[in-house]
N, C-alpha and C positions, 0 to 999 in steps of 0.2 A: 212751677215753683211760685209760691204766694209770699210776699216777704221772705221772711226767714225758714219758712216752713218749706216742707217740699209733698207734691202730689205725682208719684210716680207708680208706674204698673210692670207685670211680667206674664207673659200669657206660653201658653206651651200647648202644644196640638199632635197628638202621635195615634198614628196610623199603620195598620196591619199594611208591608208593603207587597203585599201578593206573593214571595217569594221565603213566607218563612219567618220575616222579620220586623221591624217595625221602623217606622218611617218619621220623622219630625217638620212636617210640611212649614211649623209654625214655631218658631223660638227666637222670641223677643221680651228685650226689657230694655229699661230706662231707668236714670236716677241712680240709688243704692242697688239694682236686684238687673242682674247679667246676666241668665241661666247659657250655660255655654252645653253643648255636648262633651260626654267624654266617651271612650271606646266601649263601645256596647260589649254585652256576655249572652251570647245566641240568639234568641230570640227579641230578646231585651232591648232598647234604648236603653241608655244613662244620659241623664243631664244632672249636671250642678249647678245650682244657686252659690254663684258668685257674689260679695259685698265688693263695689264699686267702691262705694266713701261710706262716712258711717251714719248708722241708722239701724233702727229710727229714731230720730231726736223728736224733743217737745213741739206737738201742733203738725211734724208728717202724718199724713196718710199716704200708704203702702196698702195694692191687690195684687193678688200674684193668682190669677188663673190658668189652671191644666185641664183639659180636655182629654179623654181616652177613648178613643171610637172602635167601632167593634173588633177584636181580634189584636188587640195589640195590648203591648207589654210595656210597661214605663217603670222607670226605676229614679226617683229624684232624692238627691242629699243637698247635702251643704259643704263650702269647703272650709266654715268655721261655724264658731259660736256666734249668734245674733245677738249684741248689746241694745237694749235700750239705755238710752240716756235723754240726761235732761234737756240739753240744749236752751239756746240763746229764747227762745218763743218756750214758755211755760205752761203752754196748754197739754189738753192731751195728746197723746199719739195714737193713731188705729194703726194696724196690719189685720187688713183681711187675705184670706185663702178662699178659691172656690175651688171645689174638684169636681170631676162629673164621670164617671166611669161606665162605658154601655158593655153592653152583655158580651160574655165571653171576652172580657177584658182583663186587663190585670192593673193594678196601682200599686209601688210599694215607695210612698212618700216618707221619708226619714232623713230629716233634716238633723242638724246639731242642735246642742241644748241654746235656750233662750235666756240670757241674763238681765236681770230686771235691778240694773243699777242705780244706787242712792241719787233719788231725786227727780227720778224716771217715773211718766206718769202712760201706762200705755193698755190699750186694750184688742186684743187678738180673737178673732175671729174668726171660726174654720168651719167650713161646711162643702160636705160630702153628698152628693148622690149618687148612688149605684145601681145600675139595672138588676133586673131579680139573678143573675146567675156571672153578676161583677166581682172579680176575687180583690181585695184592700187589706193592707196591712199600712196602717199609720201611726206615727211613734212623735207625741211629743215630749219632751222635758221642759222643766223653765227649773230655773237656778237664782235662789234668792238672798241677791247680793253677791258682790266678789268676795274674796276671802276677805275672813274681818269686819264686814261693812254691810251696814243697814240695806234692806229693799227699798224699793222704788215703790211706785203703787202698778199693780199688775194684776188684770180680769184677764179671765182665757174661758172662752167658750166654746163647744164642738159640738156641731149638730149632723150627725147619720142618719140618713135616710137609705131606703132600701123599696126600689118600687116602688116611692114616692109614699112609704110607712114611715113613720120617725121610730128608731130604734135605741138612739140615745139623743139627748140631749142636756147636757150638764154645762154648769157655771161655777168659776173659783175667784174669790176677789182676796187679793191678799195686799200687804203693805198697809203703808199709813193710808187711811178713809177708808179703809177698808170694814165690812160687817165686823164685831165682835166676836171672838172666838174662832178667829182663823190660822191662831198659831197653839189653839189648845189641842188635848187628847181628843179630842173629835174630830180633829182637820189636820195638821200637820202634824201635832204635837211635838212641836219645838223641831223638825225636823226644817232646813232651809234647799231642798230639792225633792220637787213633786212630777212624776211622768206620767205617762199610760201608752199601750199599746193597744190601739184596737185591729182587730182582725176578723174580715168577713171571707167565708167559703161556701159556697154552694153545698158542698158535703156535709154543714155544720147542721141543716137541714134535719137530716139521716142521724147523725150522731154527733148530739148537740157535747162541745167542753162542759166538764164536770167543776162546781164551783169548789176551790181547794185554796187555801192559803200557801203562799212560797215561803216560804222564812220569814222572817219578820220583816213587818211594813211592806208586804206585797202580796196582792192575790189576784188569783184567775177569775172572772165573773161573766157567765152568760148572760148575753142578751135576748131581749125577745124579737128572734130572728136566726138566720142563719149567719150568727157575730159573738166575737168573746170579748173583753174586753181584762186587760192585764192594766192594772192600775199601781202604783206605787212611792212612797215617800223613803228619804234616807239622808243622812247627813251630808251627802254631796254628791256632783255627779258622778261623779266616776262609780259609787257605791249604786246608781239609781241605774244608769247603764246596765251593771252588771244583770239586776232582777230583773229591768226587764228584755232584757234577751235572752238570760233566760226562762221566763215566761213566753216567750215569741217560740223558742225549743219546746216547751213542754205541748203545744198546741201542733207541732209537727208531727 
């Protein structure tokens, strides 16, 4: 902790434990980010990302890295919504993610949506490695503003890697300072919750997802790679939820 600010991390380690199932040698955090276990579903681990106090405020930085070693199965949520807020220190906020999935693994990282509260100044960073035949489903939302009330300033970037290929790499700056034209027909258009699901399968190889629109403000998109990517805007979460799961169905 630096003044007012706070520098904390969470790391998570899960291993195939010879028997079937998967093993969590490593699960630790500090500060705002607790990831606890909860009752696995067969092969699977579960952990949740617990909020200890809240966070992140102005000037924290927050890392939270998971490890997936060969043969195991990790399954990570949340057991709420992550608020940014402004806090007492005015500066920015980071939250980084690192993920790293080796072969014949599995990831399915699907936290709660992200609230980017008036006066919040925060920037999130996520980045994925997977080995060539790593299976990933990763789901974020960010939600701008609570009901009634302005965003914060809020960048979110996600960089996939695949076998050490980059197969996506995209950036969103929304809020005040933010680029021009990020709440027009070309970006949000006027919508104040924006998701995506990305999903990588060995078998997408073989038979890659077909590019399809879902109803409005939401559509399937291949990447180049064995990865689809379900992306979506909608006037709230609950509505952004809904497309994209199902988009996460239609790729089943």
């Amino acid at each position: 902790m630096t003044g007012t600010s706070v520098r904390a991390g969470a790391r998570i380690l899960a291993r195939a434990d010879g028997r079937g199932g998967t093993a969590l040698p490593v699960l630790e955090g500090e500060g705002p980010l607790a990831p606890r276990r909860v009752r696995a579903s067969g092969a699977e681990a579960h952990v949740m990302l617990v909020g200890a106090m809240s966070g992140p405020l102005g000037g924290d930085h927050l890392t939270v890295t998971a490890d997936v070693a060969e043969g195991a199965r990790l399954r990570v949520g949340s057991s709420a919504a992550t608020l940014a807020l402004p806090g007492q220190n005015r500066g920015e906020a980071y939250y980084d993610v690192r993920l790293t999935v080796a072969d014949g693994a599995e990831l399915l990282w699907l936290p709660e949506q992200l609230i980017s509260v008036r006066g919040s100044d925060l920037a999130v960073t996520t980045r994925v490695d997977l080995a060539p035949t790593a299976r990933l489903a990763l789901r974020e939302e960010q939600v701008l503003g609570r009901a009634g009330e302005e965003p914060g300033r809020l960048v979110s970037r996600l960089v996939v890697r695949i076998a050490g290929r980059c197969v996506l790499d995209q950036e969103l700056a929304c809020g005040p300072g933010a680029p021009g034209g990020w709440d027009g027909p070309a970006v949000l258009a006027g919508h104040r919750a924006v998701g995506q699901i990305v999903v990588v399968r060995p078998e997408f190889a073989e038979r890659p997802p077909v590019a399809r629109p879902l109803g409005e403000g939401a559509a399937v998109i291949p990447l180049a790679g064995p990865a689809a990517l379900v992306t979506a805007v909608a006037p709230d979460a609950l509505r952004l939820r809904r497309l994209l799961d199902e988009g996460l169905r239609s790729l089943d």
